[in-house]
PDBQT receptor file of N, H, CA, C and O in Angstrom, charges set to zero:
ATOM      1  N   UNK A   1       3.943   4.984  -5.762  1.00  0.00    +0.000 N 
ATOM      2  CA  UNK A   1       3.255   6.064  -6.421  1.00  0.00    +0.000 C 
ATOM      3  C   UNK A   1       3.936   7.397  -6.090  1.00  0.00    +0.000 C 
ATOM      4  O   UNK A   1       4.304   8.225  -6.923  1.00  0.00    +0.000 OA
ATOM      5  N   UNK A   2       4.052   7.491  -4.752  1.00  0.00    +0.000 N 
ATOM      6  H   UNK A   2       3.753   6.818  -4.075  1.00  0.00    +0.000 HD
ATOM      7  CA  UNK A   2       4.805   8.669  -4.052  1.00  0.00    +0.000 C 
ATOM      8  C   UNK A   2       5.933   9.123  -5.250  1.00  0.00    +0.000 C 
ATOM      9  O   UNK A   2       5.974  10.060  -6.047  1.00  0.00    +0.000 OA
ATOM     10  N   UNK A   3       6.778   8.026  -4.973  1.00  0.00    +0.000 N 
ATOM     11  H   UNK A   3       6.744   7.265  -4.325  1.00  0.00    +0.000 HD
ATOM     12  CA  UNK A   3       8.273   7.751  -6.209  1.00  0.00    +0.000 C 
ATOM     13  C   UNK A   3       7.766   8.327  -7.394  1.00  0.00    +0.000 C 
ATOM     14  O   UNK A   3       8.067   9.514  -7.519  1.00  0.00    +0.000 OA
ATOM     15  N   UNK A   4       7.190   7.913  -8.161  1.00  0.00    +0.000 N 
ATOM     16  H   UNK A   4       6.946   6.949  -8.059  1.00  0.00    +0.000 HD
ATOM     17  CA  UNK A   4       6.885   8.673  -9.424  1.00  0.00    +0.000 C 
ATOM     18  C   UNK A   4       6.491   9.986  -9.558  1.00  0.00    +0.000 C 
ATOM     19  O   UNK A   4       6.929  10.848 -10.319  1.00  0.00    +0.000 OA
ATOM     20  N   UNK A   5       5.761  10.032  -8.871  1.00  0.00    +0.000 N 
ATOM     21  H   UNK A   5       5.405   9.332  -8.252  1.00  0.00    +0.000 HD
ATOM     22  CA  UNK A   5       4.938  11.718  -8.740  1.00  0.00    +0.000 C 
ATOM     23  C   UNK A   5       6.326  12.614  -8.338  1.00  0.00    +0.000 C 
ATOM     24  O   UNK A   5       6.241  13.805  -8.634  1.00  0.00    +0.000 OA
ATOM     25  N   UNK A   6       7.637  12.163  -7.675  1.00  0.00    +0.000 N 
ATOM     26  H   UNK A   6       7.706  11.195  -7.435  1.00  0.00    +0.000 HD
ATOM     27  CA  UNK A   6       8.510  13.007  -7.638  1.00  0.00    +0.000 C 
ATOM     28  C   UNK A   6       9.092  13.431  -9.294  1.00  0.00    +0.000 C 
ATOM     29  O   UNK A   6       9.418  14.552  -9.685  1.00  0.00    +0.000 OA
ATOM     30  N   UNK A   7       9.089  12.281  -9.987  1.00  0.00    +0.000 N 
ATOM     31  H   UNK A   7       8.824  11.371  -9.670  1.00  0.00    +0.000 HD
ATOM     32  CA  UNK A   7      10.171  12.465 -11.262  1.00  0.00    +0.000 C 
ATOM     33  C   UNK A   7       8.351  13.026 -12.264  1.00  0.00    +0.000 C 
ATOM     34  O   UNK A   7       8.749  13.668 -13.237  1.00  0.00    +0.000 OA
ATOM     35  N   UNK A   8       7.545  13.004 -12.287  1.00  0.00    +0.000 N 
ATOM     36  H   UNK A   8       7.221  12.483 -11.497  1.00  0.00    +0.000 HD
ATOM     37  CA  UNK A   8       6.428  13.323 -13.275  1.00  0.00    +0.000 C 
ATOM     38  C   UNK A   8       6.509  14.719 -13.212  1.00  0.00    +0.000 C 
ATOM     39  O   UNK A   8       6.662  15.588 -12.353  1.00  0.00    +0.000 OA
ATOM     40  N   UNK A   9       6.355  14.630 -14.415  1.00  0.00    +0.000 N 
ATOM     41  H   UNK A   9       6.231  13.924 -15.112  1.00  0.00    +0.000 HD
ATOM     42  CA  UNK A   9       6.205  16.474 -15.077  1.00  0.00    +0.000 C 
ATOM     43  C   UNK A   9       4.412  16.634 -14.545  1.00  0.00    +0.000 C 
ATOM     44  O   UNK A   9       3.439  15.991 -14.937  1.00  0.00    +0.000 OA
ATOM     45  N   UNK A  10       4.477  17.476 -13.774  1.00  0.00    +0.000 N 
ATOM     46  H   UNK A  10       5.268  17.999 -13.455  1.00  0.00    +0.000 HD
ATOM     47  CA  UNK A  10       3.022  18.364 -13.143  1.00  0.00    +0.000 C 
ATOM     48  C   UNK A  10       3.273  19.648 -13.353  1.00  0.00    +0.000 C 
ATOM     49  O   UNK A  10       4.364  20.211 -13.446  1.00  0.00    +0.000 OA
ATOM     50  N   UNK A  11       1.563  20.335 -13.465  1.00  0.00    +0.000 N 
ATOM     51  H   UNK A  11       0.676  19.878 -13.389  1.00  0.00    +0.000 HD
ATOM     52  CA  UNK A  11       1.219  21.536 -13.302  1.00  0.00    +0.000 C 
ATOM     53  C   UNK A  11       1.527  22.083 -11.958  1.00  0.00    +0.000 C 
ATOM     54  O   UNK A  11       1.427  21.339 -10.982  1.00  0.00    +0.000 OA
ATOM     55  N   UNK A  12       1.799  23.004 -11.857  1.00  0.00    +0.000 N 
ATOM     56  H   UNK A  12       1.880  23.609 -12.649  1.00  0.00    +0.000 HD
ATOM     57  CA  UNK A  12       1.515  24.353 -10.679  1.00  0.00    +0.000 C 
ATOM     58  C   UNK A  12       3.344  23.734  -9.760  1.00  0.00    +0.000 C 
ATOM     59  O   UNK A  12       4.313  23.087 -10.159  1.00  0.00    +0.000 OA
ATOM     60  N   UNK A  13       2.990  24.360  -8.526  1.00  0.00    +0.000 N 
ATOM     61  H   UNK A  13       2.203  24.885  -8.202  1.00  0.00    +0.000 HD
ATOM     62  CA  UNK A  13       4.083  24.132  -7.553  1.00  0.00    +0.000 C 
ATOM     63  C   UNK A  13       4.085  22.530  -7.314  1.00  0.00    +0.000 C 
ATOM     64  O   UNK A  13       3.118  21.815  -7.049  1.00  0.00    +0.000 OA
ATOM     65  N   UNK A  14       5.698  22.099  -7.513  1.00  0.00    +0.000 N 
ATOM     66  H   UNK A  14       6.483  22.679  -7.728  1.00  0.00    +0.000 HD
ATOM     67  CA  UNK A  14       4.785  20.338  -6.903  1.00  0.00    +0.000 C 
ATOM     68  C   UNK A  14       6.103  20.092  -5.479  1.00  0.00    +0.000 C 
ATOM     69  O   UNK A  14       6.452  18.990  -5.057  1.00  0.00    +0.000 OA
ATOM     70  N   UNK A  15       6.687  21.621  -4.918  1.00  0.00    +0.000 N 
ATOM     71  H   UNK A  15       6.403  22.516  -5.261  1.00  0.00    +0.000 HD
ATOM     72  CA  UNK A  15       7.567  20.711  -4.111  1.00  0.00    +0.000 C 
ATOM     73  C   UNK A  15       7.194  20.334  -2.974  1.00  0.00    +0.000 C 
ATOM     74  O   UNK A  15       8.158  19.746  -2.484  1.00  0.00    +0.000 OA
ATOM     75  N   UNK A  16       6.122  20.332  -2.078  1.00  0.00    +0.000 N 
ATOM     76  H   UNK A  16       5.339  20.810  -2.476  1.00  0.00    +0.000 HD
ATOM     77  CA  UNK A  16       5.799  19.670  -1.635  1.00  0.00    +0.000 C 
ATOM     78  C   UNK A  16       5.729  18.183  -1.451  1.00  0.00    +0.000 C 
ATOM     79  O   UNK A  16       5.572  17.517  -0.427  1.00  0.00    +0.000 OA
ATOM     80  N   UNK A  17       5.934  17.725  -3.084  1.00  0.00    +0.000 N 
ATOM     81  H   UNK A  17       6.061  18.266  -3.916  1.00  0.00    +0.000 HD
ATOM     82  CA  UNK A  17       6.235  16.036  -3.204  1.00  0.00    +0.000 C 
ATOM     83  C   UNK A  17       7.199  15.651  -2.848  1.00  0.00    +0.000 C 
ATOM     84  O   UNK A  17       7.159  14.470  -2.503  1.00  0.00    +0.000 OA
ATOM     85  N   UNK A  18       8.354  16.253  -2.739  1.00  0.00    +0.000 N 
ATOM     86  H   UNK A  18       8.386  17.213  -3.019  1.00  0.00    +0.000 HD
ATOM     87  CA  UNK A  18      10.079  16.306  -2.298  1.00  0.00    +0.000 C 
ATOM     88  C   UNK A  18      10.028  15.723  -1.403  1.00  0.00    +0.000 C 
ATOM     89  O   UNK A  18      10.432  14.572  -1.237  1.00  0.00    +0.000 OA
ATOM     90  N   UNK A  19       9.276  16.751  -0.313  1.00  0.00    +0.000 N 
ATOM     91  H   UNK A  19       8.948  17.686  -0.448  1.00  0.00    +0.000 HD
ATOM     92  CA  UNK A  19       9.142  15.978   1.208  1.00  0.00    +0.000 C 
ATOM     93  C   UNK A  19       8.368  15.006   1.330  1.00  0.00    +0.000 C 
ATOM     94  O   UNK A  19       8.723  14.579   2.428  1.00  0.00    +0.000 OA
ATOM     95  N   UNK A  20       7.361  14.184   0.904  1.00  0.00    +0.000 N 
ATOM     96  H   UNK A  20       7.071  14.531   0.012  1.00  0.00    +0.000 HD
ATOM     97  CA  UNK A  20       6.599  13.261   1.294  1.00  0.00    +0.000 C 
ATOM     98  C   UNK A  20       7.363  12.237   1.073  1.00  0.00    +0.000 C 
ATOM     99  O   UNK A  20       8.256  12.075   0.241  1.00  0.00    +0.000 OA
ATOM    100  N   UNK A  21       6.821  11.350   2.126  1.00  0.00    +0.000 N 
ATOM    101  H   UNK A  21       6.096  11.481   2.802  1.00  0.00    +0.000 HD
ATOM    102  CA  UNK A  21       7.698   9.748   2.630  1.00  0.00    +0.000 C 
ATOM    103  C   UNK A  21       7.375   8.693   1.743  1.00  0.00    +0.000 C 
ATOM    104  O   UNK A  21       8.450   8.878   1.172  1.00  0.00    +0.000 OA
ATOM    105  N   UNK A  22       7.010   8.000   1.271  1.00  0.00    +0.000 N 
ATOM    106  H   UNK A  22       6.137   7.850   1.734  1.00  0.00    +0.000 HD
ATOM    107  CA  UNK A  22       6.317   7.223   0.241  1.00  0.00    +0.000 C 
ATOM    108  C   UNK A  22       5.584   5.757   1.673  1.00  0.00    +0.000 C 
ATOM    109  O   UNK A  22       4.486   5.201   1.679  1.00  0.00    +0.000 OA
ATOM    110  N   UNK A  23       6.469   5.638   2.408  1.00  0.00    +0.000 N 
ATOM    111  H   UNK A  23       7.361   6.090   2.403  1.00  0.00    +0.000 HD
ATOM    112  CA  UNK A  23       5.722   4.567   3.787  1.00  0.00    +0.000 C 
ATOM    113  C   UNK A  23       5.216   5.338   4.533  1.00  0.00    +0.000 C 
ATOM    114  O   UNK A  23       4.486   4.747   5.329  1.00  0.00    +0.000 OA
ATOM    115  N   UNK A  24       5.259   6.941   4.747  1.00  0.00    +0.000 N 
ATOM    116  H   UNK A  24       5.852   7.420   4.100  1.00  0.00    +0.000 HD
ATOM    117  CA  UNK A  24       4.657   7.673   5.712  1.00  0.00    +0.000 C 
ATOM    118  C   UNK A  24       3.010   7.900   4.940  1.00  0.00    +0.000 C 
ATOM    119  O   UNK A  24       1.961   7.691   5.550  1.00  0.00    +0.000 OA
ATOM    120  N   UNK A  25       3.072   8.262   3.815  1.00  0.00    +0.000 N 
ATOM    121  H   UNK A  25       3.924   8.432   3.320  1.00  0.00    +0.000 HD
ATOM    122  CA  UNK A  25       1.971   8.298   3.047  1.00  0.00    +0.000 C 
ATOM    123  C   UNK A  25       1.128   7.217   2.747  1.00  0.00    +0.000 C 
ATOM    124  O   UNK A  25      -0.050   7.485   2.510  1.00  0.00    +0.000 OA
ATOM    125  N   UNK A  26       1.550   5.888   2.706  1.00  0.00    +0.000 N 
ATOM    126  H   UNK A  26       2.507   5.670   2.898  1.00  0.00    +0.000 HD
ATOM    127  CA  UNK A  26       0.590   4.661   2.498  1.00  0.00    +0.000 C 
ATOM    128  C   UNK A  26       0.177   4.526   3.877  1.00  0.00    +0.000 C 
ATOM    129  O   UNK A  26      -0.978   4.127   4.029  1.00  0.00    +0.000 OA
ATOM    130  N   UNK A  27       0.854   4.766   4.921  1.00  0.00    +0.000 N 
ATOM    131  H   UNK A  27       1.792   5.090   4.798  1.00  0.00    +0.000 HD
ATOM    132  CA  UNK A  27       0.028   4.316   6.434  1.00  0.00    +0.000 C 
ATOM    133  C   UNK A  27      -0.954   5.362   6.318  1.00  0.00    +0.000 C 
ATOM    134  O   UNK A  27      -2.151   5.078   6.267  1.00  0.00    +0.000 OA
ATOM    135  N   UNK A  28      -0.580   6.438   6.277  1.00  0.00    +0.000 N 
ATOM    136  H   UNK A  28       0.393   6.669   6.319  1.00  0.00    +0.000 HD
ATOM    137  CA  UNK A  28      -2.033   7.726   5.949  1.00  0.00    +0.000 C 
ATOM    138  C   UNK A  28      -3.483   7.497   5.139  1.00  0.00    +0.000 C 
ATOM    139  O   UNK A  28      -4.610   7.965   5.296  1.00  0.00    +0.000 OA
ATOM    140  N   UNK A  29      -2.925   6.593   4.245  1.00  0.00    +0.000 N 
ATOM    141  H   UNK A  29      -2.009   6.213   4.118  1.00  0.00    +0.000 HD
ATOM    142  CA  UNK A  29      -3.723   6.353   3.171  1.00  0.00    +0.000 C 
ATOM    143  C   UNK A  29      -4.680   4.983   3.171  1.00  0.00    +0.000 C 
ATOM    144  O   UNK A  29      -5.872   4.812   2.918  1.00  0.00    +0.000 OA
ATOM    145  N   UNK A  30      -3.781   4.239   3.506  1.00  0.00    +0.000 N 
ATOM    146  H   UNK A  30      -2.812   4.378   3.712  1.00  0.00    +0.000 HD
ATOM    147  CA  UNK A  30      -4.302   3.032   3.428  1.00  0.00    +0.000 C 
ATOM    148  C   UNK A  30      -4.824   1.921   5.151  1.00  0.00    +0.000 C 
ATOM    149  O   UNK A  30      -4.020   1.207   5.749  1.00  0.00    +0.000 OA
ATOM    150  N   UNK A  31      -6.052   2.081   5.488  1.00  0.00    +0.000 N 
ATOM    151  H   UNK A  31      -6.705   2.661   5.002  1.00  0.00    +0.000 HD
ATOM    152  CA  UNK A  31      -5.833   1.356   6.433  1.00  0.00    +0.000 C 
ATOM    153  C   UNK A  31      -6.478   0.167   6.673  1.00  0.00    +0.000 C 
ATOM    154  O   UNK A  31      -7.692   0.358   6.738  1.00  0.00    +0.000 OA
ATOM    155  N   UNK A  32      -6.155  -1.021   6.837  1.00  0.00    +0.000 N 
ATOM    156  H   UNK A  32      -5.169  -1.176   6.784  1.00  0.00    +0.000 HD
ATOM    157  CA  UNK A  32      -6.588  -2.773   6.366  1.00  0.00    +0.000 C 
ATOM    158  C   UNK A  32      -6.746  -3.335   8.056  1.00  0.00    +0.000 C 
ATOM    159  O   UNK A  32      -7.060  -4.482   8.373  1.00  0.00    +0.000 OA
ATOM    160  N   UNK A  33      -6.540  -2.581   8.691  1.00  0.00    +0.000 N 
ATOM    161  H   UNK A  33      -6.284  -1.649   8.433  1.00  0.00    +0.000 HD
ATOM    162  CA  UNK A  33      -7.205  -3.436  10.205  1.00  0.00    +0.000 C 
ATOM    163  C   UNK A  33      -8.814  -3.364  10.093  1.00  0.00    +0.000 C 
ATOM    164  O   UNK A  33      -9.230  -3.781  11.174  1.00  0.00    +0.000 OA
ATOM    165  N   UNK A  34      -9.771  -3.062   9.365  1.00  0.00    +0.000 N 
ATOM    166  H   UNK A  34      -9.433  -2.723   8.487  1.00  0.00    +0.000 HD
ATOM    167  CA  UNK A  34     -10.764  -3.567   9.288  1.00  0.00    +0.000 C 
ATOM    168  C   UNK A  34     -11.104  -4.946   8.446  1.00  0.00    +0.000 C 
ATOM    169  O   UNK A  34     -12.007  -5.780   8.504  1.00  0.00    +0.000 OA
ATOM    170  N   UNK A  35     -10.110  -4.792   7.763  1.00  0.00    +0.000 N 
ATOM    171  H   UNK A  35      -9.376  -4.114   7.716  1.00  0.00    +0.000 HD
ATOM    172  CA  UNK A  35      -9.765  -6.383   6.814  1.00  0.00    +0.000 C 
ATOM    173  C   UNK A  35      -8.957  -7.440   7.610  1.00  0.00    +0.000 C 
ATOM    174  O   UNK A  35      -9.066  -8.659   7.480  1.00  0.00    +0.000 OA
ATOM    175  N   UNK A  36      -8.187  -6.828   8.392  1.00  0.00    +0.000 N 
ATOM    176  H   UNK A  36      -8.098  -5.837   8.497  1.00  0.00    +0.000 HD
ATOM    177  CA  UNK A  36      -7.734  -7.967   9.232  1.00  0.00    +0.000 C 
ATOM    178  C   UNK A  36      -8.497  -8.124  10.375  1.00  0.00    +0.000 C 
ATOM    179  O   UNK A  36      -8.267  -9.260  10.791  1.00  0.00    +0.000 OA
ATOM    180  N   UNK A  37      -9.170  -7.644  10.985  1.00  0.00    +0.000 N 
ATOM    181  H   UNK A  37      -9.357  -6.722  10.647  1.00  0.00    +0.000 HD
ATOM    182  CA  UNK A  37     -10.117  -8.254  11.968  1.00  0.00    +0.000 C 
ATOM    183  C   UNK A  37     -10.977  -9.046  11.820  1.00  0.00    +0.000 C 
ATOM    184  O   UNK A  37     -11.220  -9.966  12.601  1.00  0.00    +0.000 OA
ATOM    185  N   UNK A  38     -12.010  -8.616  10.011  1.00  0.00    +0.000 N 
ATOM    186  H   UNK A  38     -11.813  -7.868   9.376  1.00  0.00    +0.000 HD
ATOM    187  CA  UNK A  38     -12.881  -9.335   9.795  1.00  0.00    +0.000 C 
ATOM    188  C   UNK A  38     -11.899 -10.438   9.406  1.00  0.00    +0.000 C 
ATOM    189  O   UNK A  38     -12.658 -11.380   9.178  1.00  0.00    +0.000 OA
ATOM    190  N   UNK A  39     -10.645 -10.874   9.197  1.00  0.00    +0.000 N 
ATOM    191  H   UNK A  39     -10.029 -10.109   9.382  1.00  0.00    +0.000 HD
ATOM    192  CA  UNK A  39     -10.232 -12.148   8.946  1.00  0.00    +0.000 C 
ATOM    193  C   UNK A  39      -9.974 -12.986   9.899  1.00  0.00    +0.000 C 
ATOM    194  O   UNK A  39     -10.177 -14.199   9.834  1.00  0.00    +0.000 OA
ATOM    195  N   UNK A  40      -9.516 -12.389  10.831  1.00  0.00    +0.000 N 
ATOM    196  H   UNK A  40      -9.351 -11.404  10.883  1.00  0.00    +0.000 HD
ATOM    197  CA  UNK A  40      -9.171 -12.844  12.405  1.00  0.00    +0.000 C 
ATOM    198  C   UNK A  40     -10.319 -13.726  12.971  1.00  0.00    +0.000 C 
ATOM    199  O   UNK A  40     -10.322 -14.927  13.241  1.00  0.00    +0.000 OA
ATOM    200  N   UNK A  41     -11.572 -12.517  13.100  1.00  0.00    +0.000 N 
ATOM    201  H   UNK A  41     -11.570 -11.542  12.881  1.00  0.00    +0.000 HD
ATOM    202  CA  UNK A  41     -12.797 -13.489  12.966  1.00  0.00    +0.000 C 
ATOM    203  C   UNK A  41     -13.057 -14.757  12.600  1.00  0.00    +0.000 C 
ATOM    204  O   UNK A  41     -13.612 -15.655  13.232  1.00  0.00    +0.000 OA
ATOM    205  N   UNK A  42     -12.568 -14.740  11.444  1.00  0.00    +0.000 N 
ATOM    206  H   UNK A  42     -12.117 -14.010  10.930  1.00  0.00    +0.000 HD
ATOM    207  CA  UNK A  42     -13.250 -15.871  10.312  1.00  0.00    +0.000 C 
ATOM    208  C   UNK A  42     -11.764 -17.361  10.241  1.00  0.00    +0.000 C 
ATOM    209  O   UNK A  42     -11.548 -18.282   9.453  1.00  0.00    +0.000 OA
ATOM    210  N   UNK A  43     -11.280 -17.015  11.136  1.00  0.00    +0.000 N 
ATOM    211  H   UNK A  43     -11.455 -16.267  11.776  1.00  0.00    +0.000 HD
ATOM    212  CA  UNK A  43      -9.850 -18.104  11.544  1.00  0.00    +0.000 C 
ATOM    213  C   UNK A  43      -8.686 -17.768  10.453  1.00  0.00    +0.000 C 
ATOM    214  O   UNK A  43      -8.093 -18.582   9.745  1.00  0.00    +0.000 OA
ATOM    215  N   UNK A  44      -8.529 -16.462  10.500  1.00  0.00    +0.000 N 
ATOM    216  H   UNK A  44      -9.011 -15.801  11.075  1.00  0.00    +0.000 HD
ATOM    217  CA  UNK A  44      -7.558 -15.922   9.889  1.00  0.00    +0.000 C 
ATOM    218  C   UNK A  44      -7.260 -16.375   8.086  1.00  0.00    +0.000 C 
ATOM    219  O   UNK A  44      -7.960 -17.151   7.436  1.00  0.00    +0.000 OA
ATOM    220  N   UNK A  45      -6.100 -15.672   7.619  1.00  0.00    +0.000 N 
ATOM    221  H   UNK A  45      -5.532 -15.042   8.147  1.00  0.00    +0.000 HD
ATOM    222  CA  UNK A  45      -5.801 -15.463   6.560  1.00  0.00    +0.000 C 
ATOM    223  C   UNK A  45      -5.970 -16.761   6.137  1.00  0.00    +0.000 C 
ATOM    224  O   UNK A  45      -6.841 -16.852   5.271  1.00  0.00    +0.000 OA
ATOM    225  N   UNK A  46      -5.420 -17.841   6.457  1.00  0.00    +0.000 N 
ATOM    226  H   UNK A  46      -4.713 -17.767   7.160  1.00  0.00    +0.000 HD
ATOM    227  CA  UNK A  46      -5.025 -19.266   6.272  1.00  0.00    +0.000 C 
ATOM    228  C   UNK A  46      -6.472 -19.931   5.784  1.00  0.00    +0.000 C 
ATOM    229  O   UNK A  46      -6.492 -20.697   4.820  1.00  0.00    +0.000 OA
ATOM    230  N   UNK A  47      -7.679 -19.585   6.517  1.00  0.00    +0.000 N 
ATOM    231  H   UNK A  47      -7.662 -18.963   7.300  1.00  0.00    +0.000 HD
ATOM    232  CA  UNK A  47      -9.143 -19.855   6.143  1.00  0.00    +0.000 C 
ATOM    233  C   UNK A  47      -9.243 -19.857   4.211  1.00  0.00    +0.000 C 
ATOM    234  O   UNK A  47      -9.796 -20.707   3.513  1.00  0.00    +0.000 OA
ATOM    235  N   UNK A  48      -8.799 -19.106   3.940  1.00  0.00    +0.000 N 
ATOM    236  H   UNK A  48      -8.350 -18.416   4.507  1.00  0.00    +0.000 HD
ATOM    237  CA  UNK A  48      -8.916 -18.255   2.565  1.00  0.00    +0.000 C 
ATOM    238  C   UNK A  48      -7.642 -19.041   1.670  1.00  0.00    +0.000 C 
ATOM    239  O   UNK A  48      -7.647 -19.196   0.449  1.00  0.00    +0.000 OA
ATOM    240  N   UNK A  49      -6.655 -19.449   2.540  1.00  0.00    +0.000 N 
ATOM    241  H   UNK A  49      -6.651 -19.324   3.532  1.00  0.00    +0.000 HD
ATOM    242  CA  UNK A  49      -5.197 -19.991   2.012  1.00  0.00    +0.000 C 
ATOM    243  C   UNK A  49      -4.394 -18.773   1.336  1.00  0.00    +0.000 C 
ATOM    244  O   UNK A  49      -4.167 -18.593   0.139  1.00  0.00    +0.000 OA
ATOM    245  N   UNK A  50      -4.051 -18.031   2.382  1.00  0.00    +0.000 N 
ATOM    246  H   UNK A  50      -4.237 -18.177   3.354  1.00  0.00    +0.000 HD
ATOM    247  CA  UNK A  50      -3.373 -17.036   2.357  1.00  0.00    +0.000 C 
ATOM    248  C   UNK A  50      -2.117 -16.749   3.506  1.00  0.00    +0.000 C 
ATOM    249  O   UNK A  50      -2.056 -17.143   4.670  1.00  0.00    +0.000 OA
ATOM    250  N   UNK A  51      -1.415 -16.143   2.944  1.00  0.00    +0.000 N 
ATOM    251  H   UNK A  51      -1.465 -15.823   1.998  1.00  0.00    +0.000 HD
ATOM    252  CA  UNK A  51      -0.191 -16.545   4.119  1.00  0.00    +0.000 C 
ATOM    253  C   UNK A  51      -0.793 -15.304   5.355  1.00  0.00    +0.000 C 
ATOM    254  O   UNK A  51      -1.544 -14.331   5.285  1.00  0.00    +0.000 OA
ATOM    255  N   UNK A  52       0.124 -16.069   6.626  1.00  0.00    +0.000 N 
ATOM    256  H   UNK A  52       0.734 -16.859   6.682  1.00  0.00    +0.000 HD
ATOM    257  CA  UNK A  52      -0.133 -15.270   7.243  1.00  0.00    +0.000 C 
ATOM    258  C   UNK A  52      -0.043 -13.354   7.736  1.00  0.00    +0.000 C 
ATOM    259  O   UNK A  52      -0.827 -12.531   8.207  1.00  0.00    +0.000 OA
ATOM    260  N   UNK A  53       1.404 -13.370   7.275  1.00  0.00    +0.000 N 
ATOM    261  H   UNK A  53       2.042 -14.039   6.891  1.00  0.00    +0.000 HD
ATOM    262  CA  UNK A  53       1.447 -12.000   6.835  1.00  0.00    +0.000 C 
ATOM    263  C   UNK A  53       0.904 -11.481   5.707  1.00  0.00    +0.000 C 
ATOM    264  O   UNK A  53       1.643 -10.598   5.271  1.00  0.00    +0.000 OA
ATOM    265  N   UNK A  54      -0.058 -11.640   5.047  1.00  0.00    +0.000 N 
ATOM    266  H   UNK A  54      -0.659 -12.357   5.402  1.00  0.00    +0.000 HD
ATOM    267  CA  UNK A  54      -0.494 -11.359   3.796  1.00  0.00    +0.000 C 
ATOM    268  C   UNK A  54       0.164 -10.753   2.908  1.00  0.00    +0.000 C 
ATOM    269  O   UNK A  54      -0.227  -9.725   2.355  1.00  0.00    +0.000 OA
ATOM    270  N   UNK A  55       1.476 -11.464   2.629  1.00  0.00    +0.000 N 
ATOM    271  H   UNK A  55       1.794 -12.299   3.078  1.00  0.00    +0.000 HD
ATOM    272  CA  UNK A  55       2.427 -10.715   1.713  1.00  0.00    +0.000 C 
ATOM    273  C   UNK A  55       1.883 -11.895   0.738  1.00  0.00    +0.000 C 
ATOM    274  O   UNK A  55       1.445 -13.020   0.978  1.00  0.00    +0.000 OA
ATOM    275  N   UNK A  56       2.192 -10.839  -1.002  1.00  0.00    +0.000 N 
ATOM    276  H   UNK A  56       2.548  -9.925  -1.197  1.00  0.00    +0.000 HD
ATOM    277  CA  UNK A  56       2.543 -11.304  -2.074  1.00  0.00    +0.000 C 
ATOM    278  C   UNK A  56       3.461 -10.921  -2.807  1.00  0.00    +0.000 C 
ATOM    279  O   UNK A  56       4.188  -9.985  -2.475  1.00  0.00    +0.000 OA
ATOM    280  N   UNK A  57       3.586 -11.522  -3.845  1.00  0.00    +0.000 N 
ATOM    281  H   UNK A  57       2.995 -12.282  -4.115  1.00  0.00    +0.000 HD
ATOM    282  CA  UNK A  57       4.762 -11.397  -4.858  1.00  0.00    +0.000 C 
ATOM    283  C   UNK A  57       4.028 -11.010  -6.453  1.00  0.00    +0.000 C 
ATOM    284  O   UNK A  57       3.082 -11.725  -6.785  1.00  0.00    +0.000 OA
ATOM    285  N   UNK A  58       4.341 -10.212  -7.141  1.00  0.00    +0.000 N 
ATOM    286  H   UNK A  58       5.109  -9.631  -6.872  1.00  0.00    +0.000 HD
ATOM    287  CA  UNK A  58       3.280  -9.779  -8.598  1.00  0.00    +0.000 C 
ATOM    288  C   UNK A  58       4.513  -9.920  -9.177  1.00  0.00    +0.000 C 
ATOM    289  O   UNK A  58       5.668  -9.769  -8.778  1.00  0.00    +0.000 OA
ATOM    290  N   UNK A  59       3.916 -10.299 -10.382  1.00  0.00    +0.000 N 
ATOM    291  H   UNK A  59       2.978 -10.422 -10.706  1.00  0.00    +0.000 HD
ATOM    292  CA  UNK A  59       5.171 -10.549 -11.445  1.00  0.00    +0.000 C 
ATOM    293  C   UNK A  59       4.147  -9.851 -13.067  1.00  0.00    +0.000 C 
ATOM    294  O   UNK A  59       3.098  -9.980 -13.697  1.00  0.00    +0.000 OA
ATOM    295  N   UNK A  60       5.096  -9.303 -13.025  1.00  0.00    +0.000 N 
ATOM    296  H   UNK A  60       5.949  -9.199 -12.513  1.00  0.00    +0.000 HD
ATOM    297  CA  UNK A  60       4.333  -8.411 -14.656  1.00  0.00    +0.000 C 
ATOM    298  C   UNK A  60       5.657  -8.891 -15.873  1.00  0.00    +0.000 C 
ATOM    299  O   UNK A  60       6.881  -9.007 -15.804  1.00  0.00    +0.000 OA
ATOM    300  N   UNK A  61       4.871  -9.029 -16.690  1.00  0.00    +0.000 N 
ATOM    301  H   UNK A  61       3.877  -8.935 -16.746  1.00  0.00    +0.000 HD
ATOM    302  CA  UNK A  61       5.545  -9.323 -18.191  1.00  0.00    +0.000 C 
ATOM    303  C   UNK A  61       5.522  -8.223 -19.181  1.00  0.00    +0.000 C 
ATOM    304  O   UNK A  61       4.380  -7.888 -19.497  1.00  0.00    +0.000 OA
ATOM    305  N   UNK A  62       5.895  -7.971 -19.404  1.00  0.00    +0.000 N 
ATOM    306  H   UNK A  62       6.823  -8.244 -19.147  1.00  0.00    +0.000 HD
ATOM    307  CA  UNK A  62       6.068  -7.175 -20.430  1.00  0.00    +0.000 C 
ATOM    308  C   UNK A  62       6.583  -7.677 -22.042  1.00  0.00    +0.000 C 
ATOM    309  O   UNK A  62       6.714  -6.841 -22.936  1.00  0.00    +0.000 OA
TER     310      UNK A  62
């Protein structure tokens, strides 16, 4: 998201976006250790059949 908002035509001053990190900003933003604990709890990701690093792969068609 970070990425785009650099190249998007916006109103007012936008350089501030220049400098933002796009991984410094999702750790800011986003935080899932309350999702991973309650999974930990519950005998982890694998309970659910989910990998353990909870990585996925999205595939879009166009």
């Amino acid at each position: 998201m970070v990425r785009l908002l650099k190249t998007t035509q916006v109103e007012g001053n936008t350089d501030f976006l220049q400098k933002l990190q796009p991984r410094q900003v999702a750790r800011y933003l986003v935080d899932d250790s309350f999702v991973r604990n309650a999974l930990q709890q519950v005998g982890g990701p694998k309970a659910f059949g989910l990998p353990n690093n909870l990585s996925r792969i999205e595939t879009i068609k166009f």
